[in-house]
N, C-alpha and C positions, 0 to 999 in steps of 0.2 A: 256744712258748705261754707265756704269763705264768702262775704263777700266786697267784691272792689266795684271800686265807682269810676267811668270816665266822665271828660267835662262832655263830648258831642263825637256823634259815630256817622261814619257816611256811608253807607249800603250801597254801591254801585251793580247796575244790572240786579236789581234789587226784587223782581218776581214778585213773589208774596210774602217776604221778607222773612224768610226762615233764619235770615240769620240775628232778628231779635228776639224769637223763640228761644234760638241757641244762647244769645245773652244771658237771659229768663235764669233759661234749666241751668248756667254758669253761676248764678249769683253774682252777676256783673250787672250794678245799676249803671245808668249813664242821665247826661239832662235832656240832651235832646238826638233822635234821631232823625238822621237826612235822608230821604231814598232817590234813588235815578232809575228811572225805569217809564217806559214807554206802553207797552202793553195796560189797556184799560183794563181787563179783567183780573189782571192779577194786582192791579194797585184797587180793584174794589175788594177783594180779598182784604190785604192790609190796612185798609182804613179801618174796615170792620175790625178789626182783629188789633189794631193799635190806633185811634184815631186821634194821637197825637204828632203821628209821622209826618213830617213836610216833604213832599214830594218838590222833587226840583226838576222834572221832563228828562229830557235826553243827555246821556253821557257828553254829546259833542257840543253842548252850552255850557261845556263847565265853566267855563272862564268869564260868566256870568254874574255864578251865584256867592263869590265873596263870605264866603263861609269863614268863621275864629274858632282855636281851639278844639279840630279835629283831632281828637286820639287817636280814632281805627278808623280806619278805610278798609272795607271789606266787598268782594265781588268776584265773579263768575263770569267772566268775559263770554261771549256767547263762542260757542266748541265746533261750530260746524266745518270751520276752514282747518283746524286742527285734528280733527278725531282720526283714528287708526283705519277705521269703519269708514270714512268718506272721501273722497276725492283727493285729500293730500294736500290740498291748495296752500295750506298754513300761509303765510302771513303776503301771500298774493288774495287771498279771500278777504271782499270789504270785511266780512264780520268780524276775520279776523284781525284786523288794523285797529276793531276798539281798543283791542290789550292793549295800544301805547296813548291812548287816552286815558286809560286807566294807570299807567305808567308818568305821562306827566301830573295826573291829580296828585298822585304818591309824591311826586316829589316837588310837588307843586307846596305843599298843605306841610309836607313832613311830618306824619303822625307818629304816635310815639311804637306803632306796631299796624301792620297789614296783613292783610292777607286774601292769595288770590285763589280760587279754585277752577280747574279744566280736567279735560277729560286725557286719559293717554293718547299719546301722539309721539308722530316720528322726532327721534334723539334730538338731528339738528332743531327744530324748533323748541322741544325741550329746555336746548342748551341755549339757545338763547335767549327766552324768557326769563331762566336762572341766570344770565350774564343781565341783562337788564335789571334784573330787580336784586340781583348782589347774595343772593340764596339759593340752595337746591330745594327744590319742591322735595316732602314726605307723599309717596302711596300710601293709600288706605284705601281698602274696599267695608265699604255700608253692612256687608254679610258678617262684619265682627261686631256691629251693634244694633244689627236690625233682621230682617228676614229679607235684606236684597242683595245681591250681591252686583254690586258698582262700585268700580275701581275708578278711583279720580285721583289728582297729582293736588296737593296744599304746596302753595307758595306761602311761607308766612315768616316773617321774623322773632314773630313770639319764640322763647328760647328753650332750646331742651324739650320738643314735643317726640313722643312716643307713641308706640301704636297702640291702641284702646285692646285690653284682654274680649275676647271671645265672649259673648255674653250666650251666645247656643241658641241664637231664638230661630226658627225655621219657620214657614209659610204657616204650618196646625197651629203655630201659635198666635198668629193674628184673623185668620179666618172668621168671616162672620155670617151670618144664614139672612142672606139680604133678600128685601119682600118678592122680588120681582128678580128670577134669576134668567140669565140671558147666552145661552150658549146650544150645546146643539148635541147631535153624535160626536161619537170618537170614530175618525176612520180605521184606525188600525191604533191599539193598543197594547204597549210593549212589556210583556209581564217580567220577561228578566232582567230587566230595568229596577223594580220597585226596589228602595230600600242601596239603589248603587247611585252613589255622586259623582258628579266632577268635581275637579280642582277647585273650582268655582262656587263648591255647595247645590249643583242642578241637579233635579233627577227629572229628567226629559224625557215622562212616560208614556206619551203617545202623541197622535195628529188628529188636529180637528178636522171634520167634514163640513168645510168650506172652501170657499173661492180662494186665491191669492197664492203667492211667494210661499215658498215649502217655512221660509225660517217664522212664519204669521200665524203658521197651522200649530206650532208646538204646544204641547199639553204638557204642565208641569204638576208632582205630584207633591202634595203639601210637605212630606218629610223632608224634602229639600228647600232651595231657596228661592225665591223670584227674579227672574231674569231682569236687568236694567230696566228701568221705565225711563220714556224717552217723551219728548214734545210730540211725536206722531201717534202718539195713544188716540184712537177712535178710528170707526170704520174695520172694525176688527183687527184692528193692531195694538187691542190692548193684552195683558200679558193673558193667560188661560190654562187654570187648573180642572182637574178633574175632579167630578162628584160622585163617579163610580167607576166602572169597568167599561163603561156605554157611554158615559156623558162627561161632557163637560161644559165651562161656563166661565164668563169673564170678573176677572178681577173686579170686585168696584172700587167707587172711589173712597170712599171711607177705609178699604184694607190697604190703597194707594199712601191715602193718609199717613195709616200705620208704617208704611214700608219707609218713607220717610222721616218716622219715627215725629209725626206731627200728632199734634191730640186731635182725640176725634171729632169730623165736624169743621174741622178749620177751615176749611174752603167750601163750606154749603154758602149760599147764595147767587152765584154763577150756574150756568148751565153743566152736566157730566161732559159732555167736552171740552167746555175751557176748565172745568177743572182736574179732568187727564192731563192737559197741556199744562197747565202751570205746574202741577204736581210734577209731571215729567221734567219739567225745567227749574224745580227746585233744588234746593237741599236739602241730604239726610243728618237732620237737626244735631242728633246726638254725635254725630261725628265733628261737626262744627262746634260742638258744646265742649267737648273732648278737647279740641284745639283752645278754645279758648281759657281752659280749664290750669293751662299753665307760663299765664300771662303771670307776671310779677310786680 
């Protein structure tokens, strides 16, 4: 492994900071890292876990914190106002107006590489974050280096990034036999299902017998992959494999951990729903590890 050193990195929207994880597994030192980020529970995450990080509060104080020597500016604008899946609002949605907070930092600081990660979303708005920030974003979906499959758009200028080879890992291979398992019947159990994927790596092999939205009920079978984890994990919206023909049972957080390709345990000290939620609102390390892996 190479390794390179920056002077000072800024983490914006910065969660629980998977992306100095992704540094770590890079063999990219640096001297000091910055994070922005509002949520308590995911900056006690981070502390734990680097507690050398200076938190600097909210994106919209940047013009605050008088930071020297910023390399990378790295962040995750929050996806809600953009996502395929929601309401469309893109860049009439406040959340999504942080992106150009995150746009004058960039060129505020002028680091010597960025980069921004979102989720898919409609062209135009696509097309103009790539007009703002001077780059076409790269797709990569998480299912070529982990057991999830999440597709998200990299904006980055680091040069000549390519898509990370298929590593083949599927949900049996991070399963773990957690003390206290929480799940229930199978309403209906789809046998000619087993063993058939989507596009996607899913094998959607039955419905749990519970309350809620038909898409809450889905039962995946380990051969395939885990469906996105999202910031609304808990309350039975966490994702749900099967333990037999009859039963199934929700994801925890430690195989959550794994889907994000985080080491185990990263996020114990919080409660299992702040740490669905942050997980959900992470990143999948290895994939950012990938990106960083061909800075120069």
């Amino acid at each position: 492994m190479k390794i390179m050193k920056l002077r000072n990195v800024l983490g914006c929207f910065d969660g629980i900071s998977c992306g100095q994880v992704a540094l770590q597994r890079a063999g990219i030192e640096y001297d000091q890292y910055y994070a922005s980020e509002i949520d308590t529970y995911a900056m006690q995450v981070t502390q734990r876990q680097f507690p050398k990080t200076q938190q600097l509060g909210s994106i919209t104080e940047w013009k605050t914190w008088n930071l020297e020597n910023v390399d990378l500016i790295i962040g995750g604008s929050p996806c809600q106002g953009f996502s395929m899946a929601g309401k469309r609002l893109n860049f009439d949605d406040a959340r999504s107006k942080l992106f150009f907070e995150f746009l004058a930092i960039v060129r505020y600081y002028k680091p010597k590489y960025f980069l921004l990660e979102n989720v898919r979303m409609k062209q135009e708005a696509q097309d103009a974050i790539s007009k703002e920030l001077g780059v076409e974003p790269v797709l990569i979906n998480s299912g070529l280096v982990s057991a999830q499959s999440r597709d998200r758009l990299y904006w980055t200028n680091i040069p000549d990034v390519e898509l990370p080879k298929d590593r083949g890992i599927y949900l049996k291979h991070i399963v773990s036999t957690p003390k206290v398992i929480r799940g229930g019947d199978l309403e209906e159990y789809f046998e000619d299902k087993v063993g058939k994927l989507s596009p996607r790596g899913l094998c959607h092999i039955g419905t749990a017998n519970l309350n809620g939205i038909q898409s809450l009920k889905r039962v995946y079978h380990i051969d395939g992959k885990s469906p996105t984890l999202t910031t609304s994990m808990g309350g039975n919206r966490e994702a749900k494999i099967a333990t037999s023909k009859t039963t199934w049972r929700k994801l925890t957080p430690l195989e959550c951990e794994r889907l994000q390709t985080l080491p185990d345990g990263y996020t114990e000290g919080i409660s299992n729903t702040q740490r669905y939620k942050t997980l959900g609102n992470g990143w999948t390390v290895d994939v950012i590890a990938h990106i960083f892996g061909f800075m120069k």
